[in-house]
C-alpha positions in Angstrom: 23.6 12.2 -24.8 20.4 13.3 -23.2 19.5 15.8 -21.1 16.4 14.1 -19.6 17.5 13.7 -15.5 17.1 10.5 -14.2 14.0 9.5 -13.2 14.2 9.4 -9.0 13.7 6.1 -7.4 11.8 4.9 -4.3 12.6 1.1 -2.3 10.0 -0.1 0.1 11.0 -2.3 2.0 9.3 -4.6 5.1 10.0 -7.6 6.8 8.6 -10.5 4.8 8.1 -8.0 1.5 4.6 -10.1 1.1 2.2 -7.2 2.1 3.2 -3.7 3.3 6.1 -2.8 1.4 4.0 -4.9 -2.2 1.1 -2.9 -1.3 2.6 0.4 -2.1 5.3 -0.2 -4.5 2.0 -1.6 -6.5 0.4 2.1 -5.7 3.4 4.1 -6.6 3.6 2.0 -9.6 0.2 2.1 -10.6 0.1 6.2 -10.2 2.9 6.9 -11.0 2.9 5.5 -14.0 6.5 5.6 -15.3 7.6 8.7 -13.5 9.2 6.9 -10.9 11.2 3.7 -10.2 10.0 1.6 -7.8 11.5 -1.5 -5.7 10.7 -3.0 -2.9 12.2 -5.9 -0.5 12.0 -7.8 2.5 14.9 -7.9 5.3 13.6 -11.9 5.6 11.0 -12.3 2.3 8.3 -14.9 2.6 8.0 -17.3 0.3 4.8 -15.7 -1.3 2.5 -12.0 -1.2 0.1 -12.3 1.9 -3.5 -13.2 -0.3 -5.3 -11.1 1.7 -3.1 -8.5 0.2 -3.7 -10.0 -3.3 -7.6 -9.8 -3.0 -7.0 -6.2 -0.8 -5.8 -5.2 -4.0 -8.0 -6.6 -6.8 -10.6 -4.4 -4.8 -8.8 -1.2 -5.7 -8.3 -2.6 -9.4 -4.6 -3.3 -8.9 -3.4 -6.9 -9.3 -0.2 -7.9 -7.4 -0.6 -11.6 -7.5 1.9 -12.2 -10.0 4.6 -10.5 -7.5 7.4 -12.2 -5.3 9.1 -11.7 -2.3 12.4 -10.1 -2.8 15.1 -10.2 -0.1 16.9 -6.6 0.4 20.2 -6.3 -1.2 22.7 -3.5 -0.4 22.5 -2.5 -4.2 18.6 -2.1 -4.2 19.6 0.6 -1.2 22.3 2.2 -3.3 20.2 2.0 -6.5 17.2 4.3 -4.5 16.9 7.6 -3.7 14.5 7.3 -1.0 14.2 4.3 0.8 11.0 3.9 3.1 10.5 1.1 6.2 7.8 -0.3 7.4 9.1 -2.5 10.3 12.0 -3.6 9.1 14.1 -2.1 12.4 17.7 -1.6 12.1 18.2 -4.7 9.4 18.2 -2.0 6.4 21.7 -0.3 5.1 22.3 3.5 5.3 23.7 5.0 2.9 24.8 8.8 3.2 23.2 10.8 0.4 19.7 9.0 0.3 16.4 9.9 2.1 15.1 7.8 4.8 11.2 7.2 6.0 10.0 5.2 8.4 6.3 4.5 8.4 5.2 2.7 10.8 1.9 0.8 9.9 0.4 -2.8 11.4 1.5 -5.9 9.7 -1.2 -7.4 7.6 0.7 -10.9 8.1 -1.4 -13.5 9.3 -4.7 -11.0 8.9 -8.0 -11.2 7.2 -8.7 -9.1 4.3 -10.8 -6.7 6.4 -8.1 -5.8 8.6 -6.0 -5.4 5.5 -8.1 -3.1 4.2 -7.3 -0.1 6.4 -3.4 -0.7 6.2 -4.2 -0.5 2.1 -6.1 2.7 2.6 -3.3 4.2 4.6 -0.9 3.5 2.4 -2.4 4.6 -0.4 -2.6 7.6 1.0 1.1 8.1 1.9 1.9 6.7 -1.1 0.0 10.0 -2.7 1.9 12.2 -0.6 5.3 11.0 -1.2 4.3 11.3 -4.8 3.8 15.2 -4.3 6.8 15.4 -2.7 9.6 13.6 -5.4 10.2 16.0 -7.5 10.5 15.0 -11.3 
């Protein structure tokens, strides 16, 4: 039996889980290495990642074009720890016990890379924050 803890988890989750929520479960993933588990999911996924996201991302050095939409399942909520929104309203389960954030960003759906770029700063940035903050 071992006494390692369990590693904490974190679920984005967004609408269409093709840009916002991708964007930073990519960035936790990327630095946090294996520290942290990371999900993310979309109350109503589209049916691909946003490639202005894709190529938002390849600037940074971090490729997400082999990702997929995932729609949000009650046991991705239960299976977190902290479960963060970005627009996704009242669609995502509460369970007691878990942490909740809402950040409210613009939706980089139906944008140009350029205007992508300053939602990908921003969440990189919170993204580095929440990483200071889970303990583990």
């Amino acid at each position: 039996m071992s006494d390692t803890p369990p590693k904490p988890s974190v679920l984005f989750v967004c609408v269409h889980n093709a840009g916002r929520s991708q964007m930073a479960a990519a960035f936790l993933t990327h630095l946090a290495s294996d520290r942290i588990e990371v999900r993310s999911a979309g109350s109503a996924p589209a049916d691909q990642v946003n490639p202005a996201v894709v190529q938002a991302m390849n600037e940074v050095g971090i490729d997400v074009s082999a990702e997929a939409p995932k729609i949000l399942t009650i046991e991705a909520v239960q299976a977190s720890d902290v479960v963060i929104t970005m627009g996704c309203g009242d669609t995502c389960p509460v369970f007691p016990g878990k942490t909740y954030l809402d950040w409210k960003l613009d939706d980089p759906a139906g944008q140009g890379v350029a205007a992508v770029r300053p939602i990908r700063d921003d969440i990189e940035q919170r993204v580095r924050t929440l990483m200071a903050e889970i303990p583990g």
